[in-house]
C-alpha positions in Angstrom: -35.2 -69.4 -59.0 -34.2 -69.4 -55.5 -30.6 -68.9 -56.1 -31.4 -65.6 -58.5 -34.1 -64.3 -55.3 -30.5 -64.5 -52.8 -28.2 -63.3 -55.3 -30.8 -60.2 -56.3 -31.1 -59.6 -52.5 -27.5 -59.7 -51.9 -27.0 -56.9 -54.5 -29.4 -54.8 -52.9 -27.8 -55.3 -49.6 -24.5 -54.2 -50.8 -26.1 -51.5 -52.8 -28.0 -50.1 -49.7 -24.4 -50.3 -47.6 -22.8 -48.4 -49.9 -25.5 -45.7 -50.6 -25.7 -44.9 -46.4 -24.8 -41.2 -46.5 -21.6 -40.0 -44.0 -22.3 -37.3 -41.5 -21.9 -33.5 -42.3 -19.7 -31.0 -40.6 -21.5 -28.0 -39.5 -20.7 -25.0 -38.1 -21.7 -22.3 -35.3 -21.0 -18.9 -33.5 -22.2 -17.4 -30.6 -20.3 -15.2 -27.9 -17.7 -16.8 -25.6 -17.1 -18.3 -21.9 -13.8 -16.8 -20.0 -12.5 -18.5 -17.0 -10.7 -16.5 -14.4 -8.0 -17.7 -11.8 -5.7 -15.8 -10.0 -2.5 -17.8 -9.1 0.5 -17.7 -6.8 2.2 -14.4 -6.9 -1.5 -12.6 -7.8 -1.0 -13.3 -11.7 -4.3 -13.5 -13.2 -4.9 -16.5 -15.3 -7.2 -16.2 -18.3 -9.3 -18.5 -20.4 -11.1 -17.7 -23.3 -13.6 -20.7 -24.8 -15.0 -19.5 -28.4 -18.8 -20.8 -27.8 -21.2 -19.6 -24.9 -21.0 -23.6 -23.5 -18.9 -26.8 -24.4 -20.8 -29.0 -25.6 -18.9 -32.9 -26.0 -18.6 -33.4 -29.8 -18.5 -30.4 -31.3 -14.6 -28.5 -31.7 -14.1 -25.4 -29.6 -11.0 -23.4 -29.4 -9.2 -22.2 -26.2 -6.9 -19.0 -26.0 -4.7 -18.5 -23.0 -3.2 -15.2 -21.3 -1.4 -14.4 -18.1 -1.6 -10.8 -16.7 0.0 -9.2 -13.6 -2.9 -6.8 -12.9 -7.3 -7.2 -12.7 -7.6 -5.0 -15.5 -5.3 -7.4 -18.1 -3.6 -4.8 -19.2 0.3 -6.1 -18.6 0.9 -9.1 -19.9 3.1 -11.5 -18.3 6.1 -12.9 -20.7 5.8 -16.5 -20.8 7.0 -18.8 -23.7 4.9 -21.9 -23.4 1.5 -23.1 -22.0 1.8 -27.0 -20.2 -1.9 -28.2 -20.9 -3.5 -31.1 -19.3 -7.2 -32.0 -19.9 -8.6 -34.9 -17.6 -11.8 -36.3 -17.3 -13.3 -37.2 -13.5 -14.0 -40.4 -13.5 -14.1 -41.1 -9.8 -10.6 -41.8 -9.5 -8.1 -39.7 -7.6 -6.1 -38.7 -10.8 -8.5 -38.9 -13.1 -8.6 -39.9 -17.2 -6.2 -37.8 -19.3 -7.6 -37.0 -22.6 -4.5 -34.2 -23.3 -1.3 -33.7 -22.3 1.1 -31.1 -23.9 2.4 -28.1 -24.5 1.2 -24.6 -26.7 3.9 -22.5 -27.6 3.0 -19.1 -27.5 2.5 -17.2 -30.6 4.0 -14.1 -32.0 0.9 -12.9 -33.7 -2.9 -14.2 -33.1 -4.2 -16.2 -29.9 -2.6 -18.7 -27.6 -4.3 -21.9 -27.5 -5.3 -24.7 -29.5 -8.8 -26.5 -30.7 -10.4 -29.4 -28.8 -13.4 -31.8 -28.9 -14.5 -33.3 -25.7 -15.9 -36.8 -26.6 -18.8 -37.1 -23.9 -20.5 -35.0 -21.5 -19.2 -34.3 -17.7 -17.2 -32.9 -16.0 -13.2 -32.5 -16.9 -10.0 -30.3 -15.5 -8.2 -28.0 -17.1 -4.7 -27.4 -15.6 -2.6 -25.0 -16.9 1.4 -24.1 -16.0 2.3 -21.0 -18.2 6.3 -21.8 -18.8 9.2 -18.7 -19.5 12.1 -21.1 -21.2 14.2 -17.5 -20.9 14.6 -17.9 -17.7 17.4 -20.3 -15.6 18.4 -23.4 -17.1 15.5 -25.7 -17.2 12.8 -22.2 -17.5 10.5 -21.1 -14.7 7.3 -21.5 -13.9 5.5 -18.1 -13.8 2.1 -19.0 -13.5 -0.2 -22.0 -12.5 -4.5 -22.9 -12.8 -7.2 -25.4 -12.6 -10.4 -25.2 -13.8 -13.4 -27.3 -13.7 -14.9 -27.8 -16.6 -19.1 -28.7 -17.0 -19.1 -30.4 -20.5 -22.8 -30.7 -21.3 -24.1 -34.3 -23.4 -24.0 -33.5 -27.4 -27.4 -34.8 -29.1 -25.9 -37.8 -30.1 -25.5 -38.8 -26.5 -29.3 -38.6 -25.8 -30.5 -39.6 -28.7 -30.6 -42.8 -31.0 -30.1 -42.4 -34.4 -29.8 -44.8 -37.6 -26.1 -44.6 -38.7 -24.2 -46.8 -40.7 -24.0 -49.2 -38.2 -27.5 -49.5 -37.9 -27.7 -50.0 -41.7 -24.6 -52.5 -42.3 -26.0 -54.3 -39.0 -29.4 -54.7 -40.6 -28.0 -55.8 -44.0 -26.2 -58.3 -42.6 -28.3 -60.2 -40.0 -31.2 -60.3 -43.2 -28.5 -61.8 -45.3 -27.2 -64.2 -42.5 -30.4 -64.9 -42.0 -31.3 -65.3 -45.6 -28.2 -67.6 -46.4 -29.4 -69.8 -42.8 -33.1 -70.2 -44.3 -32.0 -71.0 -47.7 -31.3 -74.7 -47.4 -34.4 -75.0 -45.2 -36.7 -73.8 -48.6 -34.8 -75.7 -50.7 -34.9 -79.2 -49.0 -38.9 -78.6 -48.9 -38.8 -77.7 -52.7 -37.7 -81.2 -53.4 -39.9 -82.9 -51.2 
């Protein structure tokens, strides 16, 4: 009797695993942020962030430009982008999250998509590259920008996952299996 009660409640365990649903992409619009700097030379650096705030967890695209005048109307000829993305975390250097380079593109925007994966604050340096230029290329343009990631939901908030779940199953059925000998000694007694 007691055997068919664990091996019934096992089944269910594994059954209530398994049916745990995943998490859902979704998606948003909304107008965009732009970052300005002007760097060495009086080049004007430009940032363009797709949503109105970054927000940690959810993907949001960057597009880069370099321009000789306020108005952004001449474009300065560069052929890559260095990126470097670093989180503050009260070191001098900082955590790097993203290191590398964005090849600028004949046709479309100049940047790349990225998540941040928690709220604060982060650095976004930026060396725009001409490869035409010497042997080794020049650089034609430098920035830094701070970045103020704001805390997704999931942050703030505590939700049942499917670590809750599998956690759950498995400390009844640990604590199932543990109890089980316990009943069955007093059964024969």
């Amino acid at each position: 009797m007691y055997t068919k009660l664990v091996f019934a409640l096992v089944v269910v365990s594994l059954a209530g695993v398994l049916a745990v649903p995943v998490d859902t992409a979704q998606a948003h619009g909304g107008e965009g942020l732009t970052f300005t700097s002007t760097t060495t030379g009086g080049r004007i650096a430009d940032v363009d962030y797709a949503e109105s705030s970054i927000h940690a967890g959810t993907i949001g695209r960057f597009d880069f430009g370099l321009f000789a005048d306020e108005t952004r109307q001449k474009q300065i000829t560069f052929t890559d982008i260095w990126v470097r993305i670093t989180e503050k975390d009260g070191s001098r250097v900082g955590n790097t999250l993203f290191a590398g380079a964005v090849a600028k593109q004949e046709f479309g925007g100049n940047g790349f998509s990225y998540m941040f994966p928690k709220g604060g604050t982060y650095t976004l340096d930026l060396r725009y590259n001409d490869a035409s230029k010497g042997d080794f290329g020049e650089t034609v343009g430098e920035a830094e920008f701070e970045l103020n990631v704001l805390r997704s939901s999931d942050e703030s908030t505590f939700k049942f996952r499917m670590e809750f779940w599998v956690g759950l199953l498995a400390g009844l059925l640990g604590a199932t299996i543990s109890i089980l000998p316990l009943i069955l000694r007093n059964k024969k007694a």
